[in-house]
N, C-alpha and C positions, 0 to 999 in steps of 0.2 A: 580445478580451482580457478579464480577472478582475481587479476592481480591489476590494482592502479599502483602509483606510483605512492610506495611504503606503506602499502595496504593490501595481504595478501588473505583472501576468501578463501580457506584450504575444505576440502570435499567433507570434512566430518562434523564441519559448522562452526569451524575453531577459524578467529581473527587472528592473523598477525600483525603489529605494527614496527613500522623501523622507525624507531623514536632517534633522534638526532642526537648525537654526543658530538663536543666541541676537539675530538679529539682524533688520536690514530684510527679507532676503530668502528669512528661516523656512525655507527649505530647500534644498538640495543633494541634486542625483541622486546616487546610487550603481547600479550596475548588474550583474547578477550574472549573465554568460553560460554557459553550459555549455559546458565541454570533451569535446570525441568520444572521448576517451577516458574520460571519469568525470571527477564533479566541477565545479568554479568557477571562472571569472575573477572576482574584485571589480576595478570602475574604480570607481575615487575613494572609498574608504571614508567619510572627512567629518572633522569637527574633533571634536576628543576632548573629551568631558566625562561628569559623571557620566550623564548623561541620554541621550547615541549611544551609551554602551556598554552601559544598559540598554534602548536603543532595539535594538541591534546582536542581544543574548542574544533576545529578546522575537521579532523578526522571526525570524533562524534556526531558533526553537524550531516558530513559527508555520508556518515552510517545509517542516518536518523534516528539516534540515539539520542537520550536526556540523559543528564549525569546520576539520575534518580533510578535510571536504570543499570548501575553496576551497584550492584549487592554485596560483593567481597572484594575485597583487594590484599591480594597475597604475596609475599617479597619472599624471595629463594634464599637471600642474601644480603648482608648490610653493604654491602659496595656502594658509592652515591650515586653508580647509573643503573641502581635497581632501583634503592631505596631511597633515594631523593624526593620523587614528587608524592609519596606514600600519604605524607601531612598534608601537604596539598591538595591531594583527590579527595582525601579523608572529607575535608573542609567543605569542598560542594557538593560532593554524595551524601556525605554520614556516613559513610558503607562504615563496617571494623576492619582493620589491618591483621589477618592472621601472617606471623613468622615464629621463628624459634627464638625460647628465653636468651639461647646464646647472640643471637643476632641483636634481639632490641642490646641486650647489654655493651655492645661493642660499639653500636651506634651512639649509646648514650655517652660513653668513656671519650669516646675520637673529637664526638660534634655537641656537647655540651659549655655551656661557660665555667669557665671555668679549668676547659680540662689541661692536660701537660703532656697529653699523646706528642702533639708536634715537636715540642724541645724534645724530648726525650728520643724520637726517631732521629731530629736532623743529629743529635750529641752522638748517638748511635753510628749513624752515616759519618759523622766526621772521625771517632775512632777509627773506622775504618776506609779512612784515607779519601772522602770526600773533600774538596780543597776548597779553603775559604769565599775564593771568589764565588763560589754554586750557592751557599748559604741564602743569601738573600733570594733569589730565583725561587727558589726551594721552599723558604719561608711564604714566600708571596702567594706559590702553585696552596700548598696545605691553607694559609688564612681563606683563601678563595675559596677553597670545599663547603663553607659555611652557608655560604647561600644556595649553592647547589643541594644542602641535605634540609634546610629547615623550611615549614615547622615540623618538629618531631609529630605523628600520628598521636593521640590523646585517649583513644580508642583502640586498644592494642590487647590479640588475645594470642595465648602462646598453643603456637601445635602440638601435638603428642609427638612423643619422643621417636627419633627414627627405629623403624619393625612396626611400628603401628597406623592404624587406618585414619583420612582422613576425607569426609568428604564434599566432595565437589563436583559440581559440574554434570550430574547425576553419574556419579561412579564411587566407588571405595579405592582411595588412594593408599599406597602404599606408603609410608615416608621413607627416603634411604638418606640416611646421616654423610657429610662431607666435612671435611677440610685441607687447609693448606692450601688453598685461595682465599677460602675464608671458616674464620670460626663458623659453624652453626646452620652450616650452607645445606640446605633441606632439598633433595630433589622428588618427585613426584612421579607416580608408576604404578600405572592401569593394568594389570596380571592379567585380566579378560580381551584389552584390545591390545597391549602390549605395548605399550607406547610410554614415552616417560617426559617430561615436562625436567630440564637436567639443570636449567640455570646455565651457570660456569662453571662445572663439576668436568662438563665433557663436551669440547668444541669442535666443530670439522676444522678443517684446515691449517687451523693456527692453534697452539697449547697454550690452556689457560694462564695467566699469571702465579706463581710460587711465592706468596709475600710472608718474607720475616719480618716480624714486629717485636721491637723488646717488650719485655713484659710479658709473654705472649706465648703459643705453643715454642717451645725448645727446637723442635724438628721440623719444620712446615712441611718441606720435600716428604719424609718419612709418612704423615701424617698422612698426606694427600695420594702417594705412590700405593697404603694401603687400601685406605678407604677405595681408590679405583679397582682394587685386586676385589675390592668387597662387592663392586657391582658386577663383577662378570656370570655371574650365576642369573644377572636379566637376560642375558644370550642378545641377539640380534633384534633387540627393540628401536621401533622407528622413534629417533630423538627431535624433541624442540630445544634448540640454546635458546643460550642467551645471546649469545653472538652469531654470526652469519645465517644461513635457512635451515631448516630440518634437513636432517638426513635419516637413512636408513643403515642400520648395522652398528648398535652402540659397542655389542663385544669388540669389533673387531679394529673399529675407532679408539677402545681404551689401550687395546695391546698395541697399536701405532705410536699413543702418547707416553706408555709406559718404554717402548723400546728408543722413543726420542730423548728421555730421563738420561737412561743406561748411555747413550752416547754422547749426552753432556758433559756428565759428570768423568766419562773416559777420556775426553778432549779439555776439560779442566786438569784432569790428574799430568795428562801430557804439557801443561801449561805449567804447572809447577815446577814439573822436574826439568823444564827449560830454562826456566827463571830464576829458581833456587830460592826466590822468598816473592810473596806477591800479596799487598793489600786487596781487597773486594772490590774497593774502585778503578783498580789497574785490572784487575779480572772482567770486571765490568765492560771496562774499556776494551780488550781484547775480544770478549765475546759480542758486544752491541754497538763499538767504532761510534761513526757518526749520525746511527739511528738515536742515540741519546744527549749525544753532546748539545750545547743549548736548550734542550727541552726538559724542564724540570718534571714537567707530568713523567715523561718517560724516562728520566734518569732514576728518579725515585721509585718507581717498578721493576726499572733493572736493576736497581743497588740491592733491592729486596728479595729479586730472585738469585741474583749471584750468592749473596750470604745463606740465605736456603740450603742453595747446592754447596756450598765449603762446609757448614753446618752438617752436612749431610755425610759428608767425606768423611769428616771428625769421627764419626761416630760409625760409620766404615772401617775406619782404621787407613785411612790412603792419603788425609793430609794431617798436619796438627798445626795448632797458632801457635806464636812465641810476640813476644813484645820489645823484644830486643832489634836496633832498628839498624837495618845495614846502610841508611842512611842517615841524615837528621833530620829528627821530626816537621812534621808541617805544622808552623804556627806556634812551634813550645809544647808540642803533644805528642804523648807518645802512641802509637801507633801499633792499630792491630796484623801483624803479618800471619800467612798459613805459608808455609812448606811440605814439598811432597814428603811422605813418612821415607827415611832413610839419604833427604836429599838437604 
């Protein structure tokens, strides 16, 4: 393989790009496969700002590419550092946007005028014991997501349903259904070369995000702990994320993340029964310290995976909520606590 800097030439004619996120995790694959007939698929373009769209002109020009030459553009996922620049690319290709009905739906709900997603998550977070002063921080990070995701794509065709073929790139893809990262999250897998294209279903190094959303699946943890159990029957397929480089050995990367789960949720349960009552923002706190404090992007990913995992517990039978406050409330509110079961 040919690698310059955030452009990797890998041996089976597959681009990868490290598209720029203003964030922890600096970057988002993009991947640019050939079609057997001429031309491009882009998976996952990345989140729109001024900087991916002069990252986007810059790479192309570098490829000797024309934007006339990507044909498809495919999103894994409604996340905005998938699904951000989708309308964008849309706009100087024409290419059509294929994702899953779940996916456009979720986009449309979160990043529409009009929508109530935001109050309803920060009301959500303050329940559970998020503190007045984060609000605004919070408010600002979510208003901000709007320019990172618009314009919505206009042009939008929905995949066949996961178990079913899809193709690309001259091959018959497989679709395998996710969530609990996110609704609707489609990953892709070659049965003949073996290889699977995962999105955020399945990362090396680091475990994808676990986001509760009111309104939303009830269990995310649940959701997502099986849908993983669902891909081990792809055995040792070499993976492309979304985040960091391909790697080799998807089975044995899900059994890493699934036994990273089971020791969360054990070192939470041990949290409880120390504390004897604990909001999701003091849980939060003990589990991610000062990786989240000040940072609204990342507070609001950890509030969302914390409550996943007590969500998770509930339904375990190993914590339960009560409302009853062993303190007094923040702000004239009353507040959601979990306790271990029996403590």
């Amino acid at each position: 393989m040919r690698e310059m800097e955030s452009v990797t030439q890998h041996a089976n004619g597959w681009i990868q790009l490290k598209v720029p996120l203003p964030f922890s995790l600096r970057w988002v694959n993009a991947y640019l496969l050939p079609e057997s007939e001429g031309g491009w698929t882009v998976i996952d373009p990345g989140l729109r700002s001024k900087e991916t769209e002069a990252f986007w002109e810059e790479r192309l020009a570098e490829l000797g590419m024309d934007w006339a030459d990507c044909r498809k553009i495919v999103v894994t996922h409604y996340h905005p550092d998938h699904y951000g620049l989708a309308g964008w690319f849309q706009q100087r290709t024409g290419a059509p946007v294929y994702l899953s009905k779940i996916t456009q739906d979720c986009a449309v709900r979160l990043w529409s005028e009009g929508e109530t997603y935001s109050a309803q998550l920060l009301a959500a977070f303050q329940a559970h014991g998020l503190p007045d002063e984060q609000t605004d921080g919070m408010n600002a990070h979510m208003s901000g997501v709007f320019a990172q995701v618009l314009p919505h794509p206009k042009d939008v065709r929905f995949l066949p349903e996961p178990g079913e073929r899809f193709a690309m790139a001259g091959a018959e893809w497989l679709l395998v259904g996710g969530s609990g990262h996110a609704l609707g999250h489609i990953s892709f897998y070659d049965p003949e070369r073996e290889v699977i294209l995962c999105g955020d279903q399945v990362l090396p190094q680091i475990t994808p995000n676990i986001g509760w959303m009111p309104g939303s699946d009830p269990d995310p943890l649940g959701s997502y702990l099986s849908s993983l159990r669902a891909m081990l029957p792809l055995g040792e397929a070499y993976a492309y994320p979304g985040h960091r480089d391909p790697f080799a050995g998807l089975a044995t990367r899900i059994g890493e993340i699934l036994a990273h789960h089971e020791r969360r949720l054990r070192r939470m349960e041990e949290l409880l029964a120390e504390a004897g009552a604990m909001t999701a923002y003091q849980m939060c706190e003990k589990l991610f310290g000062t990786k989240v404090q000040g940072n609204p992007h990342n507070m609001r990913f950890a509030m969302a995976e914390t409550i996943a995992h007590l969500v998770r517990m509930e339904l375990e039978g190993t914590a339960s909520r009560r409302a009853a406050q062993p303190s007094s409330p923040i702000g004239g509110r009353e507040l959601i606590y979990f306790v271990a079961v029996g403590g």
